[in-house]
TIRO-2110 file (N, C-alpha, C; in Angstrom, 1 decimal):
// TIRO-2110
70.1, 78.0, 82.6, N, 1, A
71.4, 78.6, 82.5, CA, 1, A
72.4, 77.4, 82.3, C, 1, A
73.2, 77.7, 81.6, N, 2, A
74.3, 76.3, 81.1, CA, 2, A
75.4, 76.3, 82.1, C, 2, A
75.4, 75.0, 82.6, N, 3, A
76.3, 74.5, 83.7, CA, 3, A
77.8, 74.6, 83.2, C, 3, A
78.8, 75.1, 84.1, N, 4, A
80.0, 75.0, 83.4, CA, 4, A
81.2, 74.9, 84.5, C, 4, A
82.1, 75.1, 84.3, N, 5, A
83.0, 75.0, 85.7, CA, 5, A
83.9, 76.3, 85.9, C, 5, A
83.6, 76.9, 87.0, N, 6, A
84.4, 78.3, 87.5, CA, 6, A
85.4, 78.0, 87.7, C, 6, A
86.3, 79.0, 87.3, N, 7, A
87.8, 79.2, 87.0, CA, 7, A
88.3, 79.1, 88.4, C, 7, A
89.1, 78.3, 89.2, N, 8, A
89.3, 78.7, 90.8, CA, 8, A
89.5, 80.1, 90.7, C, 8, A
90.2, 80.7, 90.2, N, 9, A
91.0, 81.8, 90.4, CA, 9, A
89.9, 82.8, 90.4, C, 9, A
88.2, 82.9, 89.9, N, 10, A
87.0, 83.4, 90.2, CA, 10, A
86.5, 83.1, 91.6, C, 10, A
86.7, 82.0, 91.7, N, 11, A
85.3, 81.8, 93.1, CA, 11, A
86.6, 82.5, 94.2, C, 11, A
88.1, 82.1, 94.5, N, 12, A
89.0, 82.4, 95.5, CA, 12, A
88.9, 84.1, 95.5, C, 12, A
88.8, 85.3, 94.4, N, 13, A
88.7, 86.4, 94.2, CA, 13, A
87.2, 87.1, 94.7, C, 13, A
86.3, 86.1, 94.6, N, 14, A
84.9, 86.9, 95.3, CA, 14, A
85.4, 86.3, 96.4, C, 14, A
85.9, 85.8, 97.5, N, 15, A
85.6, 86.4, 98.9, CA, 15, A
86.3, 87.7, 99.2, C, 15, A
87.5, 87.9, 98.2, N, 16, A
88.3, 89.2, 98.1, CA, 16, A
87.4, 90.4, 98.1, C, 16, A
86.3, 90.0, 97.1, N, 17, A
85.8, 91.0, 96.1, CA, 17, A
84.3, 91.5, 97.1, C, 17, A
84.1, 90.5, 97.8, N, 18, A
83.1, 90.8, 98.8, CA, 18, A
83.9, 91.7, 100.2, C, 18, A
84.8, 91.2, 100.1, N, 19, A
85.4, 92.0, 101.6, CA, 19, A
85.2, 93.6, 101.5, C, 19, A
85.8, 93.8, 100.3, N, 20, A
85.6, 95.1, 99.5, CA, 20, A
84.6, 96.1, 99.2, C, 20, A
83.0, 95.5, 99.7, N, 21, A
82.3, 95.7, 98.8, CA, 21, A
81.2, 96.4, 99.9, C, 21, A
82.1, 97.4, 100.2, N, 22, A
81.2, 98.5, 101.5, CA, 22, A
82.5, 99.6, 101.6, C, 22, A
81.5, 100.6, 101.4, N, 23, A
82.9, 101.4, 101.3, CA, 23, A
83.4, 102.2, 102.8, C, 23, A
82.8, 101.5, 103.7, N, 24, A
83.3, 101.5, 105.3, CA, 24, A
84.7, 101.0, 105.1, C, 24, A
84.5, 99.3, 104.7, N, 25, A
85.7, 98.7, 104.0, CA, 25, A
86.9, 99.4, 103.3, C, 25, A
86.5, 99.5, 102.3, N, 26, A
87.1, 100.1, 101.2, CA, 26, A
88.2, 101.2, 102.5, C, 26, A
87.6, 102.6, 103.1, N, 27, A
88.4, 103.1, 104.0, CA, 27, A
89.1, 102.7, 104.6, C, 27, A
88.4, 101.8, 105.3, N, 28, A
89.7, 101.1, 106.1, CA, 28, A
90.7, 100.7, 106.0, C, 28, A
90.6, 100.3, 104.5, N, 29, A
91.8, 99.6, 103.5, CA, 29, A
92.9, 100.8, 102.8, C, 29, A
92.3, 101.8, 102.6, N, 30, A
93.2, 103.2, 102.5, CA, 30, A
93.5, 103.9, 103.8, C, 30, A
92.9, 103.4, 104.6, N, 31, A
93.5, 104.0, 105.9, CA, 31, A
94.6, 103.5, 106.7, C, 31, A
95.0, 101.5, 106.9, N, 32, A
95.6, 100.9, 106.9, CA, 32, A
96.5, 100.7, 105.6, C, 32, A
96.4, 101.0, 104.5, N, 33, A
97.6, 101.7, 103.0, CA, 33, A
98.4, 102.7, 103.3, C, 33, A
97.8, 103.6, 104.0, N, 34, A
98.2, 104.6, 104.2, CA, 34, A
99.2, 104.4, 105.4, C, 34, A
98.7, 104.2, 106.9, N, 35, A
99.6, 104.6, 107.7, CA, 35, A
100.0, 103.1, 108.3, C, 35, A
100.2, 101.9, 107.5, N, 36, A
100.5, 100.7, 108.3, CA, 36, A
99.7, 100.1, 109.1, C, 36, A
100.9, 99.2, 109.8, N, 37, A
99.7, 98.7, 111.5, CA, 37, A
99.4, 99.4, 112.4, C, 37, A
98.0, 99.1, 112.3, N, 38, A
97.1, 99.9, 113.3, CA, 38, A
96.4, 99.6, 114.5, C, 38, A
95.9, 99.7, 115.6, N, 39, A
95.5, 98.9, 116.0, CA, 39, A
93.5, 99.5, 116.2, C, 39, A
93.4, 98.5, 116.5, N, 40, A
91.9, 98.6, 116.4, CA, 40, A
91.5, 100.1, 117.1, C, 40, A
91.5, 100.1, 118.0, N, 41, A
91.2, 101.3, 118.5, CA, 41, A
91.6, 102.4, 117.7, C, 41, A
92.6, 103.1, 117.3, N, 42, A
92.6, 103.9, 116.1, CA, 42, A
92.4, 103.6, 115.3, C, 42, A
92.3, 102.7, 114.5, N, 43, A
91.3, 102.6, 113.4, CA, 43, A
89.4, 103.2, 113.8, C, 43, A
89.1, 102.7, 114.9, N, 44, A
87.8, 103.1, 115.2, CA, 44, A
87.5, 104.6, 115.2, C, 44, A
88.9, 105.0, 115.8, N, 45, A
88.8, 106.5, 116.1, CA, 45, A
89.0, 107.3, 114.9, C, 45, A
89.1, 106.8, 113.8, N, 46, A
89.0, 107.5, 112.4, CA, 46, A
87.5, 107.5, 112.1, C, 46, A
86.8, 106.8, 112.4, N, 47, A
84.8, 106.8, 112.4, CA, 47, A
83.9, 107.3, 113.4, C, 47, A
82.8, 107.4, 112.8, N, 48, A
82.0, 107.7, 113.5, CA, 48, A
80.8, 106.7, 114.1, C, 48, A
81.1, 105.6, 113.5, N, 49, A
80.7, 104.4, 114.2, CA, 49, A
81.1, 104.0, 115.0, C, 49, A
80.1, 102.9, 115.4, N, 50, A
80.2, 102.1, 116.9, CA, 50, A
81.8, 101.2, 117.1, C, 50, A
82.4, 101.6, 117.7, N, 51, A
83.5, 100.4, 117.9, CA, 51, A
83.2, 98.6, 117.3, C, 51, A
82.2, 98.4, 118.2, N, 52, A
80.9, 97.4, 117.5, CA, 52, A
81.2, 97.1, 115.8, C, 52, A
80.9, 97.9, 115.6, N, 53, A
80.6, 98.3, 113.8, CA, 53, A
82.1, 97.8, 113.5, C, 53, A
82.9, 98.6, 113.6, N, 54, A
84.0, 98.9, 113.3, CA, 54, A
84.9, 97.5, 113.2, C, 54, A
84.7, 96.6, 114.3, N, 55, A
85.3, 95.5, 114.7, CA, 55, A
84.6, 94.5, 113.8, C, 55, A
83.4, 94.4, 113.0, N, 56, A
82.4, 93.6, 112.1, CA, 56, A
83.3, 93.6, 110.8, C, 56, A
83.5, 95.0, 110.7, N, 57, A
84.3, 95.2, 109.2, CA, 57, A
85.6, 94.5, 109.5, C, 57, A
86.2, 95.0, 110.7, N, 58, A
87.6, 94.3, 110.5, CA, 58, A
87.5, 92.7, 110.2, C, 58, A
86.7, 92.3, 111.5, N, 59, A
86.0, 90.6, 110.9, CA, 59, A
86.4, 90.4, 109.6, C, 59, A
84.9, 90.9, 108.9, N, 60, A
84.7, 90.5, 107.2, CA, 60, A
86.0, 90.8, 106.8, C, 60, A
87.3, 91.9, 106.9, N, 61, A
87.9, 92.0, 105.8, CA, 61, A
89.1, 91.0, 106.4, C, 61, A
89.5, 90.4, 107.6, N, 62, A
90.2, 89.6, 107.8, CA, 62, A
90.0, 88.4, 106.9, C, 62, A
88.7, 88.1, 107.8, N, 63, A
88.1, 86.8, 106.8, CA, 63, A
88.1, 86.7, 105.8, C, 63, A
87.9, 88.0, 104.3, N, 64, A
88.1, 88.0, 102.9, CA, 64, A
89.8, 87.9, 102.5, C, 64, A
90.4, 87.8, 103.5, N, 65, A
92.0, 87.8, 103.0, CA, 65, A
92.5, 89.1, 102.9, C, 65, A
91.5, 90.0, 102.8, N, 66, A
92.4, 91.4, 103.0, CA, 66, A
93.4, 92.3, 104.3, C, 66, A
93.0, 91.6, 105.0, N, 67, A
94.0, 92.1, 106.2, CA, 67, A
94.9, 90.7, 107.0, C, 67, A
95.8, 91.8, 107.7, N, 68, A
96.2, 90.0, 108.5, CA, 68, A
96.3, 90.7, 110.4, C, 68, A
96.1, 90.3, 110.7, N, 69, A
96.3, 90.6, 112.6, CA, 69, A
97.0, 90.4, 113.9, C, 69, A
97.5, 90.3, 114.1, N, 70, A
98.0, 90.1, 115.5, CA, 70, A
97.7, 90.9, 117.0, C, 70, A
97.5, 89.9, 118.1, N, 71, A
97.3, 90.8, 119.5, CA, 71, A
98.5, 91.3, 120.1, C, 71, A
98.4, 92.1, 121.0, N, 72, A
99.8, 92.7, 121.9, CA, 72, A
98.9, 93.2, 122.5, C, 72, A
98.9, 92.1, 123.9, N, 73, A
98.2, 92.8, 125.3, CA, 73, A
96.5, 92.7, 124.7, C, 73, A
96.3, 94.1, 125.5, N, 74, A
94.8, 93.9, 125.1, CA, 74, A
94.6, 94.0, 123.7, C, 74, A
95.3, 94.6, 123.4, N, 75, A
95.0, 95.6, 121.7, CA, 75, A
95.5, 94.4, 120.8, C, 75, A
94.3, 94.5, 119.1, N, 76, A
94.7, 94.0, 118.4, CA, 76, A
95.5, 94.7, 117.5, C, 76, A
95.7, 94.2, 116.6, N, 77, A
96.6, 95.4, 115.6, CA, 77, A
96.6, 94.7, 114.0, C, 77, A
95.7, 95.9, 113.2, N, 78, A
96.3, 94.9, 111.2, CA, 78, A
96.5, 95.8, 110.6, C, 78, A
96.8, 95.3, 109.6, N, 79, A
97.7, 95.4, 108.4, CA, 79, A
96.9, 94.8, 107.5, C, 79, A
97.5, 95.5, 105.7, N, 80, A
96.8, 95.1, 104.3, CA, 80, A
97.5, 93.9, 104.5, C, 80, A
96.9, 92.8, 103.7, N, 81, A
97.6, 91.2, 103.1, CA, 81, A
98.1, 91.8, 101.9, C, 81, A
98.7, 93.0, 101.4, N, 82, A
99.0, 93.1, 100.2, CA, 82, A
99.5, 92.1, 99.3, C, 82, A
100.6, 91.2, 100.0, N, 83, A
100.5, 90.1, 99.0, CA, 83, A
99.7, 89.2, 98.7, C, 83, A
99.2, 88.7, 99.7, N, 84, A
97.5, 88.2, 99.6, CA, 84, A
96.7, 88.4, 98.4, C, 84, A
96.6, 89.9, 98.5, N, 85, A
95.6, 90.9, 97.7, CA, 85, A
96.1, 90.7, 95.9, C, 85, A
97.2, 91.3, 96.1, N, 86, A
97.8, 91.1, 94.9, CA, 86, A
98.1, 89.7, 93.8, C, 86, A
97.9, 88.5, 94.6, N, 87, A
98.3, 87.4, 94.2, CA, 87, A
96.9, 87.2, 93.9, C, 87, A
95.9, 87.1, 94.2, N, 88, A
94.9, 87.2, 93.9, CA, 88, A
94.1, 87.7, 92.9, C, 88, A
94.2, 89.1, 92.9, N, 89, A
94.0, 90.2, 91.7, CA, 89, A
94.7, 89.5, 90.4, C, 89, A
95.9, 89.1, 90.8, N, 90, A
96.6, 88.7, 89.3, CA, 90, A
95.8, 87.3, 88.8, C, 90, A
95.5, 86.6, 89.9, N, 91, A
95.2, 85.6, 89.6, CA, 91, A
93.8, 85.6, 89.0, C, 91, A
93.0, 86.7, 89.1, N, 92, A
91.6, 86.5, 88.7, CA, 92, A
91.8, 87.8, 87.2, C, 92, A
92.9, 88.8, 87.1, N, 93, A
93.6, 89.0, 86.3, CA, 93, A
93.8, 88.1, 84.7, C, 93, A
94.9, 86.8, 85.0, N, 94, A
94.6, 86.1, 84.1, CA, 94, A
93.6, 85.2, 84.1, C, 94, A
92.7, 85.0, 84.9, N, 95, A
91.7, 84.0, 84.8, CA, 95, A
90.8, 84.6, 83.3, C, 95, A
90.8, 85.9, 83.8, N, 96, A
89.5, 86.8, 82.7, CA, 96, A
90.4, 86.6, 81.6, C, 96, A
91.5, 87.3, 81.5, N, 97, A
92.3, 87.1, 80.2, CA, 97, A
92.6, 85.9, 79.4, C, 97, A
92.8, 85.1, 80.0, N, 98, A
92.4, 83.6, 79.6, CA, 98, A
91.2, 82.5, 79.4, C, 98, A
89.9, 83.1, 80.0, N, 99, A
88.9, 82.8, 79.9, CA, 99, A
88.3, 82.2, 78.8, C, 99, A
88.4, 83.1, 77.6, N, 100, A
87.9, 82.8, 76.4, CA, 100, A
88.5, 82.0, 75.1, C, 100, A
90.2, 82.1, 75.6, N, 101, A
90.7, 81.1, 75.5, CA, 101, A
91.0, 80.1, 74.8, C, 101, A
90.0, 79.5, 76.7, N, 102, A
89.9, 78.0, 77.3, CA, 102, A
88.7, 77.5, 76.7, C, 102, A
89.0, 76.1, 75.9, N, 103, A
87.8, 75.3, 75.6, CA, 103, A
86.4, 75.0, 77.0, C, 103, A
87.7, 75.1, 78.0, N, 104, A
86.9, 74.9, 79.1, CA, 104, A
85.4, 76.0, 79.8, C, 104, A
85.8, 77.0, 79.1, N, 105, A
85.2, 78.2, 80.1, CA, 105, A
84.1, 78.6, 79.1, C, 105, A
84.6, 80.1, 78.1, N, 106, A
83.4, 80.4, 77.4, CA, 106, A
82.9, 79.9, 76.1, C, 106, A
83.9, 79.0, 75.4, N, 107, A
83.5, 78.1, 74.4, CA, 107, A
82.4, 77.6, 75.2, C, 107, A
82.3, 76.3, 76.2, N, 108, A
81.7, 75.6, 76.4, CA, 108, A
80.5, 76.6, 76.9, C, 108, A
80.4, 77.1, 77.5, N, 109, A
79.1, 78.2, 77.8, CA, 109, A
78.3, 78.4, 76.2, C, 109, A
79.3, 79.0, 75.7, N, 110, A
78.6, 79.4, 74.0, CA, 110, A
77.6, 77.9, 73.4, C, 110, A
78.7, 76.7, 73.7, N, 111, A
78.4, 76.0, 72.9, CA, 111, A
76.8, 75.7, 73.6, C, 111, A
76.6, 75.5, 74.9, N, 112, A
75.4, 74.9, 76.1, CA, 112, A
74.7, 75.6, 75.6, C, 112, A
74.8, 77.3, 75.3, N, 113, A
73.5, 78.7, 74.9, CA, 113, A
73.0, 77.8, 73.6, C, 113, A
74.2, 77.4, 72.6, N, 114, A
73.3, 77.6, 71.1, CA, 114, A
72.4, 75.8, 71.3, C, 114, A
73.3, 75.3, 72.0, N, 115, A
72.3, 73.9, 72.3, CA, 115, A
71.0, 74.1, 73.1, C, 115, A
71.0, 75.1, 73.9, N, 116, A
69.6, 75.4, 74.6, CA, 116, A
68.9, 76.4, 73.6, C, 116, A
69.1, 77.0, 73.0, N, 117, A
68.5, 77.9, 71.8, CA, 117, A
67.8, 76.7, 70.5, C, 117, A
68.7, 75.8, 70.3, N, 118, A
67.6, 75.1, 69.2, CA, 118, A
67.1, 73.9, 69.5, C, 118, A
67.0, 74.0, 70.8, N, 119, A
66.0, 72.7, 71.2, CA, 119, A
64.6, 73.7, 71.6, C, 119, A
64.6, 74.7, 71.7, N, 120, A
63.6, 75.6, 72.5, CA, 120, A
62.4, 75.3, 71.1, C, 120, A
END
C-alpha cells in the first residue's frame, strides 16, 4: 500500500466518526438533540439497558467530542458539542473536497500505485 500523509482533518473526524458508530450512540445523540441537557439517569431511563451500559456510551461519545458534561451534586448532566461536531464535519467536509486537489494527497497516492504497478 503506498504511504502518503492523512489530511488532519481525516484522522481528527474518525474519533468523531467512531463515537457514532453504534446506534445505541447514534440515539442518544437524537435524544440529547432533541430534549437538551440531560442528565445521566434519564438518559438511562430512555433504555433498556444496564445503567452500566448506558454510562460506557456516554464515556465513548464524550471522549469522541460528541458530547460535553458537567456534575451538579450527585448527577451528571450532557449535552451535544454541536459546535464541536459541526467544526469538524466541515472540516473533514473540505478535506474530501479538496483532496484530489492536493498534490499532496491523491496525486501522490496515484503516482505510488502506477510506480508499484510497473516495477511488479
Amino acid at each position: 500500500m503506498p504511504d502518503f500523509i492523512v489530511p488532519n482533518a481525516f484522522k481528527n473526524s474518525t474519533r468523531m466518526l467512531d463515537g457514532l458508530a453504534d446506534p445505541t450512540r447514534v440515539r442518544i445523540l437524537c435524544l440529547l438533540g432533541g430534549n437538551g441537557r440531560m442528565s445521566g439517569s434519564s438518559i438511562a431511563a430512555e433504555f433498556t439497558m444496564t445503567r452500566p451500559a448506558i454510562s460506557h456510551h456516554l464515556k465513548v461519545m464524550l471522549d469522541s467530542g460528541l458530547l460535553k458534561n458537567e456534575k451538579s451534586g450527585q448527577e451528571v448532566y450532557y449535552w451535544v458539542a454541536r459546535d464541536g461536531i459541526l467544526k469538524s464535519l466541515r472540516a473533514l467536509a473540505d478535506a474530501i473536497e479538496g483532496c484530489c486537489k492536493s498534490p499532496s494527497c491523491c496525486s501522490a497516492i496515484r503516482r505510488k500505485t502506477k510506480q508499484a504497478k510497473t516495477q511488479e
